[in-house]
C-alpha positions as CSV (number, residue, x, y, z in Angstrom):
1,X,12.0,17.7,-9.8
2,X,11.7,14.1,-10.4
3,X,8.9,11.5,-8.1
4,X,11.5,9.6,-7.0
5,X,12.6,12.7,-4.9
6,X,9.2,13.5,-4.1
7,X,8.3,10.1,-2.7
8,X,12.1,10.0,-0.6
9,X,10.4,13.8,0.7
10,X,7.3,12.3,1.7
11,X,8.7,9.6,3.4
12,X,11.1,11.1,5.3
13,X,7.7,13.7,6.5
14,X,6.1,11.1,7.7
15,X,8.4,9.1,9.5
16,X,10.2,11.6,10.8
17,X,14.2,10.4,10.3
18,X,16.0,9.3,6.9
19,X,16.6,6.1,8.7
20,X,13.1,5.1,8.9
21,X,11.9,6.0,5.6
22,X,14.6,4.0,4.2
23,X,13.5,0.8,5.4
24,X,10.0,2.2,4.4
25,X,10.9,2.7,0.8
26,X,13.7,-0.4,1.1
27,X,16.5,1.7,-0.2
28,X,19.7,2.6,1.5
29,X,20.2,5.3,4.3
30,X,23.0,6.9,2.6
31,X,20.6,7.2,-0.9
32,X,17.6,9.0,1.4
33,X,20.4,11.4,2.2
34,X,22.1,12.0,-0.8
35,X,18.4,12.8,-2.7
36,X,16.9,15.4,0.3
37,X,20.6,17.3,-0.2
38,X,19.8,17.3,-4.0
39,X,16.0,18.6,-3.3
40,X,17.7,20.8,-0.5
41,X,20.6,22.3,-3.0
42,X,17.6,22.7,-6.0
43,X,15.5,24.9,-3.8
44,X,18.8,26.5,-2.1
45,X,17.5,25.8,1.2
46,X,16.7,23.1,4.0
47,X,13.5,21.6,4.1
48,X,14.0,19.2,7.0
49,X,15.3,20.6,10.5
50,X,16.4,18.3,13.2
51,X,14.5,18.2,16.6
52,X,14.4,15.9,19.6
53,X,11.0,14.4,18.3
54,X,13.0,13.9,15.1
55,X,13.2,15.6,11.4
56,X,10.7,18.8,11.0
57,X,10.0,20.6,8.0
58,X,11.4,23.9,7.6
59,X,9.0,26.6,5.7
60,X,10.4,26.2,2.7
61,X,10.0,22.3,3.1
62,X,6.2,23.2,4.6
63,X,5.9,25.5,1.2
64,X,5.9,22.7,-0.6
65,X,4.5,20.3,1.0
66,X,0.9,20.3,-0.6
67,X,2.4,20.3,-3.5
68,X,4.2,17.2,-3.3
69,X,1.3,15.4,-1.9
70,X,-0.4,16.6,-5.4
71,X,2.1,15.0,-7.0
72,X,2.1,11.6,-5.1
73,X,-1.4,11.5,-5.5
74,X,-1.4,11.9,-9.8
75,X,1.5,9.4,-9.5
76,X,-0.6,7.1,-7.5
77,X,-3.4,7.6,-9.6
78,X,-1.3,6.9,-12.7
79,X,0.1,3.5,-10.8
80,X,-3.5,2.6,-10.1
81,X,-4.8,3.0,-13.3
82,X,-2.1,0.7,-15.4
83,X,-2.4,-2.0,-12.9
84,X,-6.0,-1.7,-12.9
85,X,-5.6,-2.8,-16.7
86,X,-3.1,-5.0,-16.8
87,X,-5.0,-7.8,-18.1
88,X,-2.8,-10.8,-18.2
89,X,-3.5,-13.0,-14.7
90,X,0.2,-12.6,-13.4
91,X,1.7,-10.3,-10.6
92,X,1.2,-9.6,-6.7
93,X,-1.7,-8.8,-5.6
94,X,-1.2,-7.5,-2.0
95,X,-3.9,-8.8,0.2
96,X,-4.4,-6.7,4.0
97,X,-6.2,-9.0,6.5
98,X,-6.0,-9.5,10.1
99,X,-3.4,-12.7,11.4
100,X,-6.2,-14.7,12.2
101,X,-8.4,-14.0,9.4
102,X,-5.4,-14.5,6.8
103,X,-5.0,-17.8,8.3
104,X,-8.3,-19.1,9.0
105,X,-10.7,-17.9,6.6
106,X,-8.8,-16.4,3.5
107,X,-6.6,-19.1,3.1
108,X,-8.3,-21.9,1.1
109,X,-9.2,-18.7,-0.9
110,X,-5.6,-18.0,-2.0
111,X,-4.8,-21.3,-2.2
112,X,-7.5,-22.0,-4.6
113,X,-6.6,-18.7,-6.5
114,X,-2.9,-20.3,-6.4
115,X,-4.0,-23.4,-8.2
116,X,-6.4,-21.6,-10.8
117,X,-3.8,-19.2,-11.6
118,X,0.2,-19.6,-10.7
119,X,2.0,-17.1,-12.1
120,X,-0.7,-14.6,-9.3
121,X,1.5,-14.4,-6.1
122,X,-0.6,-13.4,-2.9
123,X,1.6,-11.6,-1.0
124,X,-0.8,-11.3,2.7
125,X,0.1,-7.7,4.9
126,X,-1.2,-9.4,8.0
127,X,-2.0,-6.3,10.5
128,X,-5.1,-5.0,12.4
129,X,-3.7,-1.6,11.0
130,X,-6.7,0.0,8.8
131,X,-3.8,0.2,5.8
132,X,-4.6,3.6,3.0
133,X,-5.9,1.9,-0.5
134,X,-5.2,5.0,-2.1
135,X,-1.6,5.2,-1.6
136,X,-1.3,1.5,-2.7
137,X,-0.4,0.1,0.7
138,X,-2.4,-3.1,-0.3
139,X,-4.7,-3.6,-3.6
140,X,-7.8,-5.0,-1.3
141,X,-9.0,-5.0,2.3
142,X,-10.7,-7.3,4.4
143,X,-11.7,-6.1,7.7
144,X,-14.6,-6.1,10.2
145,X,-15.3,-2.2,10.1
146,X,-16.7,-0.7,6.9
147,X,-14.5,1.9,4.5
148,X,-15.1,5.6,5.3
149,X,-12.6,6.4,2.2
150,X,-13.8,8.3,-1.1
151,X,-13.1,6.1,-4.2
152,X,-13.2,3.1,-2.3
153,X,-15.2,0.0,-3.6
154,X,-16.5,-2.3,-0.7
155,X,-19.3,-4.4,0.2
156,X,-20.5,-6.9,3.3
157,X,-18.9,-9.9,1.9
158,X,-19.7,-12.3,4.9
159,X,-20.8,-12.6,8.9
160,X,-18.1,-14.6,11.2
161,X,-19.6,-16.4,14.2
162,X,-17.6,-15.6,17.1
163,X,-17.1,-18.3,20.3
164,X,-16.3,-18.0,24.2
165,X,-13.0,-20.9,24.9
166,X,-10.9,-21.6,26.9
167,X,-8.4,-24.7,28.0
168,X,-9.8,-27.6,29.9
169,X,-8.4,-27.0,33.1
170,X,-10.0,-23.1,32.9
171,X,-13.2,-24.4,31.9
172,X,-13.4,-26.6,34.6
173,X,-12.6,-24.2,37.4
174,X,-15.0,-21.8,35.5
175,X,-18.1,-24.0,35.8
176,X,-17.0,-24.2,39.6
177,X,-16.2,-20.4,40.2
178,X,-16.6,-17.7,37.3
179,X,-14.9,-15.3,39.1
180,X,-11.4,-17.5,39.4
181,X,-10.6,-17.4,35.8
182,X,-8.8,-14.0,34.0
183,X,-10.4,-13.0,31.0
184,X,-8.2,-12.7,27.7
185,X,-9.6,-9.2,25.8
186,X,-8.2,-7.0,23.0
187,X,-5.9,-3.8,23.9
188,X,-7.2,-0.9,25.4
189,X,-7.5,0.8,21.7
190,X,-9.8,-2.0,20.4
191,X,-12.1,-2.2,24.0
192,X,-15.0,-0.8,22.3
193,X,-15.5,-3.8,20.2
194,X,-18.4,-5.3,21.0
195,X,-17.5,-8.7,22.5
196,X,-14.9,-7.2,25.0
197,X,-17.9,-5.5,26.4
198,X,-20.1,-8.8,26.2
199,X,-17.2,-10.6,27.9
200,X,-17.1,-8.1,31.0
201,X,-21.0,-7.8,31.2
202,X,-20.9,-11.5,32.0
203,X,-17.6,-12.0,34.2
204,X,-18.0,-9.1,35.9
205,X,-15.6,-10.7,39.0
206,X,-13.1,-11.8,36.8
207,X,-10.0,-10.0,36.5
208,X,-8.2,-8.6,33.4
209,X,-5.7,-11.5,32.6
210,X,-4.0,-10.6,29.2
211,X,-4.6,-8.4,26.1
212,X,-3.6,-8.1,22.8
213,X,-4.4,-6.6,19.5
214,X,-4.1,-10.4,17.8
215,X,-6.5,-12.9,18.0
216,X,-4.6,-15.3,17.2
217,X,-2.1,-15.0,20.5
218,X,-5.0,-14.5,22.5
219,X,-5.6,-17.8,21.6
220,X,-2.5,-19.0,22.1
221,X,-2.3,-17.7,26.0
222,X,-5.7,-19.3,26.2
223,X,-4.6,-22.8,25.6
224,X,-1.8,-21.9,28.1
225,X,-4.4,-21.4,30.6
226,X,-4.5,-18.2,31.0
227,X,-8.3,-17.1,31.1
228,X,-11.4,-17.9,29.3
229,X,-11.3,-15.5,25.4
230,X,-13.9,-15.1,23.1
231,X,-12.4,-15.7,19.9
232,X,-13.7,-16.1,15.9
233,X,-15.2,-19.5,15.4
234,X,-12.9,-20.0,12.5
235,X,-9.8,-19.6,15.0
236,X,-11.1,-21.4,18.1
237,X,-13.1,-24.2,16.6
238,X,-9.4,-25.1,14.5
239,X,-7.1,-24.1,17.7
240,X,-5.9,-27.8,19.2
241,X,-6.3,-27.5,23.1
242,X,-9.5,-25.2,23.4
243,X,-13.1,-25.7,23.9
244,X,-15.6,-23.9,23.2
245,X,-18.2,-23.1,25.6
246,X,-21.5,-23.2,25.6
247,X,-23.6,-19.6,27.1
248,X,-27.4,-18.9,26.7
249,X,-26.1,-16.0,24.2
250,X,-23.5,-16.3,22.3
251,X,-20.8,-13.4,22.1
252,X,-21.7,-11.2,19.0
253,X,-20.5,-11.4,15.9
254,X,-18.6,-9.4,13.1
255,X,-19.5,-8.3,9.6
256,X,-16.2,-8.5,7.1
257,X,-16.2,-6.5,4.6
258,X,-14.1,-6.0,1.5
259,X,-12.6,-3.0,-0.3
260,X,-10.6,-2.1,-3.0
261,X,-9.8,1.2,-5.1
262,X,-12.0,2.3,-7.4
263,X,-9.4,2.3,-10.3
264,X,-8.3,-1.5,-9.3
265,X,-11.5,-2.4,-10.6
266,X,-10.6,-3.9,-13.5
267,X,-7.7,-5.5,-12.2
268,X,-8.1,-9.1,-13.7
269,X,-5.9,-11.2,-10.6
270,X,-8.4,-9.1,-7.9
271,X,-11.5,-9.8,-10.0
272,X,-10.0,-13.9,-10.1
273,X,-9.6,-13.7,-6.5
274,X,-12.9,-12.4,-5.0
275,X,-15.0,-14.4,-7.6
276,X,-13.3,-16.8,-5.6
277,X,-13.5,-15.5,-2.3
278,X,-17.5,-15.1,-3.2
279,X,-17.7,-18.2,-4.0
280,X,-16.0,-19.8,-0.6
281,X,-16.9,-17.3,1.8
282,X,-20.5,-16.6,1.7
283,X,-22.9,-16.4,4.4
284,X,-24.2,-19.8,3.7
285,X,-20.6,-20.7,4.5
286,X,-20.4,-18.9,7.7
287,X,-23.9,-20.0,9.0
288,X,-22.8,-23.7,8.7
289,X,-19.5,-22.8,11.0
290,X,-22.2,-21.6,13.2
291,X,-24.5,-24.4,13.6
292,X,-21.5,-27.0,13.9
């Protein structure tokens, strides 16, 4: 039984229809198809039966299903361990950040890494979704919430400032009646952070206007007047057509932190970059954004 097999398995487990983890692996349909009937005819039986939900494993296909996942984790392993000491400063290095923080903060960071070293290509997996290091969905991590994952090297790496804005028309009617202006939040999955609840606690009259999971198009609908947003300093100081205004608190603040896997260590583009990114983003850095 060859990996290649074993990954096309996997994927097609996890997404549930040959379709999807096609464009997951970026092979063809037809090639998903043709290697599950070759692991199907090896083992003389299906794995995968068809549901309305989508494809299911059969118990033979459940039989072996740990055993796979043993297998993707040695190859993984393996794959982490040769990049980890590759030592010539060449390569991707696949960067997961949030939109806004991607194009706010972290990018005079890989433009700097960029000049230093060309032949590194930064390829940025801008998402909120907390992507698995282990499985090599991106080499390092920034994010506001720390890891919870074994083998995972991370530390605090720097303390964003965060801002309540909004367009000059809605601050205006604002200052004249708080309750008239819609307040721009995060999606109901993200309303524990702690500035949604900052944001209600003091517009209590306000209605819900617009949510997202994006900073960034919360800022966009707030320069189209939608509501008032609190939003990262970085984002809202540089976003043309907001102001920031001024409270006797201001919203709170995240921690980012970085993370990488433990056997990326040595990986000589990653170690480039976050000498870098220490060197740019530290909290000296950050508390100068804050007393702008």
């Amino acid at each position: 039984m060859e990996w290649s097999d074993v990954r096309i398995f996997l994927a097609v487990l996890r997404s549930g229809s040959f379709g999807e983890a096609a464009r997951t692996l970026g092979v063809s349909h037809p090639t998903v198809g043709r290697r599950i009937k070759a692991l199907e005819d090896e083992a003389e039986q299906p794995l995968f039966r068809r549901t309305k939900e989508g494809l299911v494993l059969t118990d033979a296909g459940d039989a072996v299903r740990t055993l796979a996942e043993t297998m993707e984790d040695s190859a993984l392993a393996m794959e982490r361990r040769l990049a980890g000491n590759h030592g010539r400063l060449e390569g991707i290095l696949q960067i997961s950040a949030a939109e806004w923080f991607a194009g706010y903060v972290l990018a005079p960071v890989l433009a700097e890494l960029s000049r230093r070293h060309p032949a590194v290509v930064p390829e940025v997996i801008a998402s909120y979704r907390l992507l698995n290091l282990a499985r090599r969905e991106a080499d390092v991590a920034f994010r506001i919430v720390p890891f919870s994952e074994p083998d995972i090297v991370q530390r605090r790496l720097m303390h964003i400032p965060y801002g309540l804005y909004g367009a000059p028309d809605t601050v205006s009617a604002m200052r004249n009646d708080p309750s008239s202006v819609g307040l721009i939040l995060m999606n109901t999955a993200q309303s524990h952070f702690p500035d949604v609840a900052w944001l209600l606690d003091r517009f209590p009259q306000s209605r819900r206007a617009f949510t997202s999971t994006s900073r960034a198009v919360q800022a966009r609908m707030c320069v189209r007047g939608l509501g008032i947003a609190v939003l990262p300093r970085p984002l809202g100081d540089a976003t043309a057509g907001l102001q920031r205004i001024d409270t006797p608190e201001p919203p709170p603040g995240r921690d980012v932190w970085v993370g990488y896997h433990h056997d990326l260590r040595h990986m000589d583009r990653l170690r480039a970059m976050m000498d870098i990114a220490d060197a740019m983003l530290s909290d000296a850095s950050s508390a100068e954004i804050a007393a702008q």
